[in-house]
C-alpha positions as CSV (number, residue, x, y, z in Angstrom):
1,X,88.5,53.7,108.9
2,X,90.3,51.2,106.4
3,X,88.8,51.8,102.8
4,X,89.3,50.6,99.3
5,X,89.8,53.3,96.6
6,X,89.3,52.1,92.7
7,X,90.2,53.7,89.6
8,X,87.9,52.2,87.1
9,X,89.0,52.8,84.0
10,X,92.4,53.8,83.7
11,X,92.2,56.7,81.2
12,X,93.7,57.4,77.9
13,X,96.2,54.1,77.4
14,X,95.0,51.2,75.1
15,X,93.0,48.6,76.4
16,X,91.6,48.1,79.7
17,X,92.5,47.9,83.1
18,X,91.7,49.4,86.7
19,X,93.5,50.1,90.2
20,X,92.4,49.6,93.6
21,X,94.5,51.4,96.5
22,X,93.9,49.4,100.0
23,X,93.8,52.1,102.7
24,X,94.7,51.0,106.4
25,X,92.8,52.1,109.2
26,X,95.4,55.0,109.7
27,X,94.5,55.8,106.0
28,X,98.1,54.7,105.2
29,X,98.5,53.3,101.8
30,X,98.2,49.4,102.7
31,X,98.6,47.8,99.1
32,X,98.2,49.0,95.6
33,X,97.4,47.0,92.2
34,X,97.0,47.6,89.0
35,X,94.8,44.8,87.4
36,X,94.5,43.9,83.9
37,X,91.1,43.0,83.6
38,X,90.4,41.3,79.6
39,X,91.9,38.4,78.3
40,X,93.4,37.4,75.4
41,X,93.8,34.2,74.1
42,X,96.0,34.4,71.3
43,X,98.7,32.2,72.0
44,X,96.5,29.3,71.8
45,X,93.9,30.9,68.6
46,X,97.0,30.3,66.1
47,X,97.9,27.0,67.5
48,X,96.7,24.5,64.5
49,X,97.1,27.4,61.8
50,X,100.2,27.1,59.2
51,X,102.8,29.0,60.1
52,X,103.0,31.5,57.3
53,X,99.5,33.1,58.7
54,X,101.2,33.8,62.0
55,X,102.6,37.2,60.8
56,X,98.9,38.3,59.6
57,X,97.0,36.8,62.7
58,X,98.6,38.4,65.6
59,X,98.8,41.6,64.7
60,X,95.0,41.3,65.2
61,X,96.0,41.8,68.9
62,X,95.8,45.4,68.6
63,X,95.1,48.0,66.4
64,X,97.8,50.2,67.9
65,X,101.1,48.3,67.3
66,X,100.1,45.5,64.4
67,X,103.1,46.3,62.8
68,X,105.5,45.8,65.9
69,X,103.3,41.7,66.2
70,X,103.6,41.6,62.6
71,X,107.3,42.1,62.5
72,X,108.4,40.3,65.3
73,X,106.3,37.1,64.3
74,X,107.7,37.1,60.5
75,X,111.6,37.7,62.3
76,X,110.7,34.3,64.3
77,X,109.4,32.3,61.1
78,X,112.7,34.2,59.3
79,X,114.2,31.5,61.4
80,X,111.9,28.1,60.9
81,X,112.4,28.9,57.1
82,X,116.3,29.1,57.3
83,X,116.6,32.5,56.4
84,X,118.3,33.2,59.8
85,X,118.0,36.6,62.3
86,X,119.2,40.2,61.6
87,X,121.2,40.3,58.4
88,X,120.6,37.0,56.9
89,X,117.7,38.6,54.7
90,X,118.2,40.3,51.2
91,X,119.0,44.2,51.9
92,X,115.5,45.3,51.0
93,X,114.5,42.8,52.3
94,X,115.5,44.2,55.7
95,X,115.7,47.9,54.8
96,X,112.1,47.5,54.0
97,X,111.3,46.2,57.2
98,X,113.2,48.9,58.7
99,X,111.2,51.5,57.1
100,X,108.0,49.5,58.2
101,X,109.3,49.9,61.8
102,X,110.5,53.1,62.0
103,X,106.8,54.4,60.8
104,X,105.5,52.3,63.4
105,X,107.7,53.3,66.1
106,X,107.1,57.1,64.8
107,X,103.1,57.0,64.3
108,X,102.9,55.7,68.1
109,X,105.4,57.6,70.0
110,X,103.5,60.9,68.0
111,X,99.9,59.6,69.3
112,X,101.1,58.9,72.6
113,X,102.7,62.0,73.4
114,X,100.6,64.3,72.3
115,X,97.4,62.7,72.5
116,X,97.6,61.0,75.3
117,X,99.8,62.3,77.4
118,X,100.6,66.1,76.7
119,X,97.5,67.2,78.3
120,X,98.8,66.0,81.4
121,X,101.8,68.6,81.2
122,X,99.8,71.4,78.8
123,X,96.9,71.4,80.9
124,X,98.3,70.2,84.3
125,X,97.3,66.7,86.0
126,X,94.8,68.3,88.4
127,X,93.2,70.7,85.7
128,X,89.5,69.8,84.8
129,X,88.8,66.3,83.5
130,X,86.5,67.8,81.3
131,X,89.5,69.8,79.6
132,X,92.3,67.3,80.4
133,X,92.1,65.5,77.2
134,X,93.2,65.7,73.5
135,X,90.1,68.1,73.2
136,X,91.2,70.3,75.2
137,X,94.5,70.3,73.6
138,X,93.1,71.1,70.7
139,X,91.3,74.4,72.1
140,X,94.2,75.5,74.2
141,X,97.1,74.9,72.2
142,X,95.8,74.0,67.9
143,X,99.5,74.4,66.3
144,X,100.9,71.7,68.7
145,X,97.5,69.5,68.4
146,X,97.5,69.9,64.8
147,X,101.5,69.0,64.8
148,X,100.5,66.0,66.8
149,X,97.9,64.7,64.3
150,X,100.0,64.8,61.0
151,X,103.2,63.4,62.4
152,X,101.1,60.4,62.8
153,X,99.1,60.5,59.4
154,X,102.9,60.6,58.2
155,X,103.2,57.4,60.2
156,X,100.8,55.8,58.8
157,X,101.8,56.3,55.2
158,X,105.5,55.2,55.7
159,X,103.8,51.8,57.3
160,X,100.8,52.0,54.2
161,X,103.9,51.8,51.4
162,X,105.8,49.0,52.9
163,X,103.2,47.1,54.4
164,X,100.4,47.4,52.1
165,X,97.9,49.2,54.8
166,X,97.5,51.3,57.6
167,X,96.2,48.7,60.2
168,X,97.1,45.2,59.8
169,X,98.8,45.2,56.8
170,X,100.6,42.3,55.1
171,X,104.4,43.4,53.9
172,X,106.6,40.8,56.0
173,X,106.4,37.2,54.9
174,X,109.0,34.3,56.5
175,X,112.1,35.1,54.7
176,X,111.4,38.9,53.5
177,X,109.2,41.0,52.2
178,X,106.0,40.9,49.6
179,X,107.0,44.2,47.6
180,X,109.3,46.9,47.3
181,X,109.0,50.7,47.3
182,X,108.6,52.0,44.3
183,X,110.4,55.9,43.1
184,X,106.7,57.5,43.4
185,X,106.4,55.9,47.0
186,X,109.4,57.2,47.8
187,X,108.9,60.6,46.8
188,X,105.6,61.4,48.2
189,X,107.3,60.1,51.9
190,X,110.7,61.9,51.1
191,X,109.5,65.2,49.5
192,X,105.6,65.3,49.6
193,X,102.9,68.0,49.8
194,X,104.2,69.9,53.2
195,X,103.8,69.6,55.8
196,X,104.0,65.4,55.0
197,X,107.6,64.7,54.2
198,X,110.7,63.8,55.6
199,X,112.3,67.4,56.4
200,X,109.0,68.8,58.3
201,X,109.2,65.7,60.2
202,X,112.1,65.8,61.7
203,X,111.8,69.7,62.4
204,X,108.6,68.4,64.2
205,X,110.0,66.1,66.2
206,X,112.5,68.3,67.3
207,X,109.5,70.3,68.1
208,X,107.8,68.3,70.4
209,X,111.5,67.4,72.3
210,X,111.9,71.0,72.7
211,X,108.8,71.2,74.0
212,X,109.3,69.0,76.8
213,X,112.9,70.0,77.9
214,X,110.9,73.5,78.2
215,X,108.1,71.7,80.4
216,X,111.0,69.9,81.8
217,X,112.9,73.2,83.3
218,X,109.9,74.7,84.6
219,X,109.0,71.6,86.6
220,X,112.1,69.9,87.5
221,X,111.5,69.3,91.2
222,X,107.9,67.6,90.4
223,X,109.3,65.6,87.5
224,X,112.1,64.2,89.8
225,X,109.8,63.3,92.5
226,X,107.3,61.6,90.3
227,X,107.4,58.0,90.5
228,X,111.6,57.9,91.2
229,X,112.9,54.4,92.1
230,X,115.7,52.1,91.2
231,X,115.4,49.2,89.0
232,X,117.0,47.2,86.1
233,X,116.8,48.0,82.4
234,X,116.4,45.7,79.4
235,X,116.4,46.2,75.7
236,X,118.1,45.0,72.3
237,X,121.2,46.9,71.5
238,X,122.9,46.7,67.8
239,X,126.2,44.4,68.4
240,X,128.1,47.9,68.9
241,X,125.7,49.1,71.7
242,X,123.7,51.3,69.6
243,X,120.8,52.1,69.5
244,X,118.6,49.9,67.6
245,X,114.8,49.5,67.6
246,X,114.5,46.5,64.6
247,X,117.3,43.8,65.5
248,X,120.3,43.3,67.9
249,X,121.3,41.2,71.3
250,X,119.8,41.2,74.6
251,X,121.2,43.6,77.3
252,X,120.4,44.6,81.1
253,X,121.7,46.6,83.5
254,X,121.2,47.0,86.8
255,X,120.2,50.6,88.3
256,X,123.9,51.3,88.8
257,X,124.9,50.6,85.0
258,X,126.4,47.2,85.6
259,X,125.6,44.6,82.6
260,X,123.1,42.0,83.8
261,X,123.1,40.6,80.5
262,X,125.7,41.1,78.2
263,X,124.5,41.2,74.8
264,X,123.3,37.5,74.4
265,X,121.6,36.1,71.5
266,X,117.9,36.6,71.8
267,X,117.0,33.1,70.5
268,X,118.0,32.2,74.6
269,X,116.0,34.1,76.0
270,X,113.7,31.7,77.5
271,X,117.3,30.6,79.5
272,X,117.3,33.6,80.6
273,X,113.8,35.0,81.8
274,X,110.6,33.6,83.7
275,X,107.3,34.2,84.3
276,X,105.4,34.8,87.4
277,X,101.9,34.5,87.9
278,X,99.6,35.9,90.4
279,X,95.8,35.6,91.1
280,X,95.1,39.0,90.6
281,X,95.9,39.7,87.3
282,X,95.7,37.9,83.7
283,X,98.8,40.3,83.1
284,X,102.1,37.6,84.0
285,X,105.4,39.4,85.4
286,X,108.8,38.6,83.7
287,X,112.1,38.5,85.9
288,X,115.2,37.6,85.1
289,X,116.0,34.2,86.4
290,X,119.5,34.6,87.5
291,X,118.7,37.7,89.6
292,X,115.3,35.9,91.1
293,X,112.1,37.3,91.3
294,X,113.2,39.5,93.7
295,X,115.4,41.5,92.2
296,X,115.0,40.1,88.9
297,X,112.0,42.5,87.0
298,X,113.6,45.1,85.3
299,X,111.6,48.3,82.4
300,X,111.7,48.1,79.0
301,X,110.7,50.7,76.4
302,X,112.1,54.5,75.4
303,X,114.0,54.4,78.9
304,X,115.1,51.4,79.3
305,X,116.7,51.6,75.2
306,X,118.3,54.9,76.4
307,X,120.1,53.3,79.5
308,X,121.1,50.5,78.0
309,X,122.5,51.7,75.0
310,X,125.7,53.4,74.1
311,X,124.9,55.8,71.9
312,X,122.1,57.0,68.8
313,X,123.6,56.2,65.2
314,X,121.6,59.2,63.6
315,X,123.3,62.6,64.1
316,X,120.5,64.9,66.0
317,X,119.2,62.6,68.2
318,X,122.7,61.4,69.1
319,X,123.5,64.6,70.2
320,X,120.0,65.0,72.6
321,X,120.7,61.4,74.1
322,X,124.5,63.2,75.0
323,X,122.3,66.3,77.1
324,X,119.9,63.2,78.3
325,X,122.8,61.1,79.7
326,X,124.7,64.3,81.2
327,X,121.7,64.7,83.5
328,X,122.3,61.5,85.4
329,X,126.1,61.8,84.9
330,X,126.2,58.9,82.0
331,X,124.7,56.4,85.0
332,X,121.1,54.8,84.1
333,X,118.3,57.1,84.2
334,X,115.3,55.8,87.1
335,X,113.1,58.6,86.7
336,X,109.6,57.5,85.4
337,X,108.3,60.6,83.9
338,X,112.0,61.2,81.8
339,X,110.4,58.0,80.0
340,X,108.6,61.2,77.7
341,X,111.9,63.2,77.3
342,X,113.5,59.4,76.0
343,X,110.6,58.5,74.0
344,X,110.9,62.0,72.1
345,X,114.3,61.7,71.6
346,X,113.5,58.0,69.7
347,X,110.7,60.0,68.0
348,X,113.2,62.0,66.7
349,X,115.3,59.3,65.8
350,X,113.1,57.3,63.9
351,X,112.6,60.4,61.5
352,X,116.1,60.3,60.8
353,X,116.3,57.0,60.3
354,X,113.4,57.0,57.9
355,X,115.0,59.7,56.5
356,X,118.2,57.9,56.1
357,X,115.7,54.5,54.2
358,X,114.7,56.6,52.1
359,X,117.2,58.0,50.7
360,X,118.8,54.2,49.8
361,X,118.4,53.4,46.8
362,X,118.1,49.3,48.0
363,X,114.2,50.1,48.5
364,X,113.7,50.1,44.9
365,X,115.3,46.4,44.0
366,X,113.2,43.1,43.4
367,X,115.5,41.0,45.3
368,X,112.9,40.4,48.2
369,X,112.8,36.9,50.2
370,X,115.5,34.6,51.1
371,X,115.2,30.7,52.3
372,X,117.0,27.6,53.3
373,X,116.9,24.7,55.9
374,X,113.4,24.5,57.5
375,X,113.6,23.8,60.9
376,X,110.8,23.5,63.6
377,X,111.3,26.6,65.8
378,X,112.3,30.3,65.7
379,X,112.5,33.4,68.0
380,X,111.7,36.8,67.1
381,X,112.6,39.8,69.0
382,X,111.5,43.7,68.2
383,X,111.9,46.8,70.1
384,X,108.0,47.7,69.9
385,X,107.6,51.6,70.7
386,X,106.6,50.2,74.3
387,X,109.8,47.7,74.4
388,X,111.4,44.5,73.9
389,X,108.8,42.0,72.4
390,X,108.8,38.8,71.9
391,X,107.6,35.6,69.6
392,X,108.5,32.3,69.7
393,X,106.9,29.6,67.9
394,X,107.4,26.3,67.6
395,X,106.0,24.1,64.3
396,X,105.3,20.5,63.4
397,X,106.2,18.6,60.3
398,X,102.5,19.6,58.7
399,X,103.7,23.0,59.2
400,X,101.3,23.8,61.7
401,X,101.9,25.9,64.9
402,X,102.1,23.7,68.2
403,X,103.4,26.2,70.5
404,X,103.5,29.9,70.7
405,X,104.4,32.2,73.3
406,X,104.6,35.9,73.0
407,X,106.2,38.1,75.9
408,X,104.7,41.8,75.3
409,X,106.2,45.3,76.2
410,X,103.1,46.1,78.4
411,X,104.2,42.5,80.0
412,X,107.6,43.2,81.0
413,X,106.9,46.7,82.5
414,X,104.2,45.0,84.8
415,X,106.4,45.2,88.1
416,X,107.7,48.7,87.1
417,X,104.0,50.0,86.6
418,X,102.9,48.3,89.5
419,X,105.4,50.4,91.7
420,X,104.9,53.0,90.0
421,X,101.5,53.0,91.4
422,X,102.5,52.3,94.8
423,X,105.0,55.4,95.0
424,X,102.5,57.5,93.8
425,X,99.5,56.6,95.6
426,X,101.8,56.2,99.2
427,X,103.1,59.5,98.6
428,X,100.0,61.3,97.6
429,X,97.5,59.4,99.4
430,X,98.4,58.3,102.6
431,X,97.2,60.2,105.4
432,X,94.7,62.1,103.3
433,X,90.8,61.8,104.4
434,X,89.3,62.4,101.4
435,X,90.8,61.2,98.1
436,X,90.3,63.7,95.3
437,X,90.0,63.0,91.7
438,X,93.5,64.7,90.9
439,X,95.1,62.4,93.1
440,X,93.8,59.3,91.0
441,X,94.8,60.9,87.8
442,X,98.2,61.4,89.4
443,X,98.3,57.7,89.5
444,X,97.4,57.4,85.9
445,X,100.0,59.8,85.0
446,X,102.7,57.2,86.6
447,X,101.0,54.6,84.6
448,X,100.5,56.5,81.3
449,X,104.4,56.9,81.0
450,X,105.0,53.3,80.3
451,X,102.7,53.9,77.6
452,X,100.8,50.8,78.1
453,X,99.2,48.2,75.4
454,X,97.1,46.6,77.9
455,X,94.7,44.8,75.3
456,X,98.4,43.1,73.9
457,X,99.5,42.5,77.4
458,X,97.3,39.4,78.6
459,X,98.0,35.7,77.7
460,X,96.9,32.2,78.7
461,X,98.8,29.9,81.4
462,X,96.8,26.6,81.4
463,X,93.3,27.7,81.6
464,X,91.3,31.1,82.3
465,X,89.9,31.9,85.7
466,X,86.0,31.4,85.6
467,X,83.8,33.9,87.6
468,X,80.5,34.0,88.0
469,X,78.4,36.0,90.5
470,X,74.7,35.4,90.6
471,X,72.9,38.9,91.5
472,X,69.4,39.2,92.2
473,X,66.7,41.5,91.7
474,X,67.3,43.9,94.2
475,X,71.2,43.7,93.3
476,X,72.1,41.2,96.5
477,X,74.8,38.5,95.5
478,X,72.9,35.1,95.4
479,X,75.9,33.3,94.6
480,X,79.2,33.2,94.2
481,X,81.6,30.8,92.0
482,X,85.7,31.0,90.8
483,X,86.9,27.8,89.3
């Protein structure tokens, strides 16, 4: 008998969202969608506000990765105000930023992992729901809880010097930054009370990656197995093919390793990439246009940066992203739970690079904000710690937004969780009478390593679906409208 299965919420991501499985009337897997279910309107909110607020007001998108909006918005308006992309700010200007980023990119990658997804692998998928949380992590395993906790507080303070608070703070302005780092900020992020400073970061992260390759070895065939499928990858690269996660060119490859794109100049990238819509989601789907829907959607995020890139600039993590490429023979990794061993590896990364910032001596000058030739429209593109982001914005000549659209991580890997879903549910699902709850979570699991911002991910196109169902007393539908 054909049935509809629903996971209502999805668990222990950000933001909001649910899956139904269709089930045929051989209880074969039919169809599979996740749908994002809240809307967000700000694309058209800062449409009439002066440009310079931009970097402030949509951040207020989430209170997960502000700094990621925040960043990418002010790189866009680096632009409108002439100050150019990259390296056309003043070096603390950028290093700065950097630091900003790097604490992001550190704080979320720490609460994902082991908040959000560790129990999964310390606990087991299918152990009790009641225990399969980051309460239960905390019982069963306190050092690697506690671990967990701190490495983001230290997050926080790297992004609380340079951007002026926690949670939607205000650091990048169009053209720089509004302060420097001053010696006593340095030192209590560089050499602080432990276990808050640089050193017993990085021990940590290495830590946590150890952690996993241990998990990892144990598991092998299941993690293989897990949501496996080919696909295409896209992320900024520095202009050398590094690794990095504030500024570069575009890049794609297809599952094979061939170039897709070939390090082009992110202020084309709406040449380059589309956006589908479809009726069953307020979450769009990105392809590359030259490729076609078809074949077109490709991941971002921690796996996608690892398979595009050609190798780490910061010693220790360079030398993990060597065993990490060895496993697939230097060809692009598909395998959707290895998104944890890659985001650990940039974990690990980003504490060498802040590291590195702090160490430079650049943080502590007053030379902060650079301008020039205004013009009326700029790009800004980010690795966030869930992928490429965009902002583009365009501005009239009372220096008021007209037009802004914003491309999100969560956004991009909407095909790539969607089939994520699909592989999991057909190949624990299908054929199975009664569907049990670790089977659901198993689906989440496949969604949980994308790591998704789902409160970021929705956007308007035109206007937003209207529906309204009238339900009486008794709980019958009366009525029944979608515009």
């Amino acid at each position: 008998m054909a049935q509809k299965i629903t996971i209502e919420p999805v668990t222990r991501v950000e933001g909001h969202g649910k899956v139904t499985i269709q089930l045929d009337d051989n209880l074969n897997v039919a169809q599979t969608r996740l749908h994002i279910v809240e809307f967000r309107g700000f694309e058209r909110f800062v449409q009439g506000r002066p440009y310079w607020e931009a970097p402030v007001l949509v951040q207020r998108l989430c209170g997960i990765c502000p700094v990621s909006h925040h960043l990418a918005a002010a790189k866009a308006l680096d632009v409108i105000v002439g100050a150019g992309t990259g390296h056309g700010l003043t070096a603390t200007g950028e290093k700065m930023r950097r630091l900003m980023h790097y604490g992001q990119m550190f704080q979320s990658h720490a609460l994902h992992f082991f908040h959000l997804s560790s129990p999964d692998f310390l606990l087991g998928y299918d152990a009790d729901p009641e225990i399969r949380n980051v309460v239960g992590v905390a019982l069963n395993f306190p050092e690697l809880a506690t671990q967990g906790v701190m490495m983001r507080k230290y997050g926080q303070e790297v992004i609380h010097h340079t951007a002026g608070k926690k949670i939607h703070g205000t650091g990048a302005i169009p053209g720089g930054i509004n302060k420097n780092l001053t010696t006593e900020e340095r030192d209590i992020l560089l050499k602080g009370d432990d276990p808050l400073n640089a050193d017993k970061m990085i021990e940590w992260a290495e830590g946590g990656l150890q952690f996993f390759k241990d998990f990892y070895l144990k598991n092998q065939e299941f993690v293989d197995s897990f949501a496996y499928f080919p696909s295409n990858h896209l992320s900024l690269v520095r202009e050398d093919g590094a690794l990095d996660l504030y500024h570069g060119v575009l890049r794609a490859v297809d599952a094979d390793g061939k170039k897709v794109l070939d390090d082009v100049d992110y202020q084309e990238y709406h040449k380059l990439i589309e956006e589908e819509v479809r009726n069953w989601s307020y979450m769009k789907f990105p392809y590359l246009k030259h490729l076609g829907k078809d074949d077109g959607w490709y991941r971002v995020g921690p796996l996608a940066r690892l398979n595009t890139a050609d190798f780490i600039p910061t010693p220790i993590a360079q030398r993990e992203f060597e065993a990490f490429k060895a496993h697939t023979n230097g060809k692009p990794n598909n395998y959707c739970l290895h998104t944890h061993w890659a985001r650990l590896i940039e974990l690990l990364h980003s504490a060498e690079v802040i590291k590195e910032l702090l160490l430079d001596t650049d943080l502590q000058k007053d030379d902060l904000v650079v301008t020039g030739n205004k013009t009326n429209e700029g790009v800004g593109l980010i690795e966030a710690p869930r992928g490429t982001l965009f902002h583009h914005y365009q501005i009239n000549e009372d220096d008021q937004i007209t037009m802004a659209n914003l491309i999100v991580s969560t956004t991009n890997n909407n095909e790539p969780m969607n089939r994520s879903v699909n592989f999991v549910a057909k190949n624990m699902m299908t054929g199975q009478a009664t569907i049990t709850e670790p089977m659901k979570n198993a689906v989440e699991v496949a969604i949980r390593a994308y790591d998704p911002c789902l409160s970021c991910a929705t956007h308007a196109l035109g206007k937003m679906p209207l529906d309204i169902r009238l339900i009486g007393a008794n709980g019958e539908e009366l009525d029944h409208y979608r515009s």
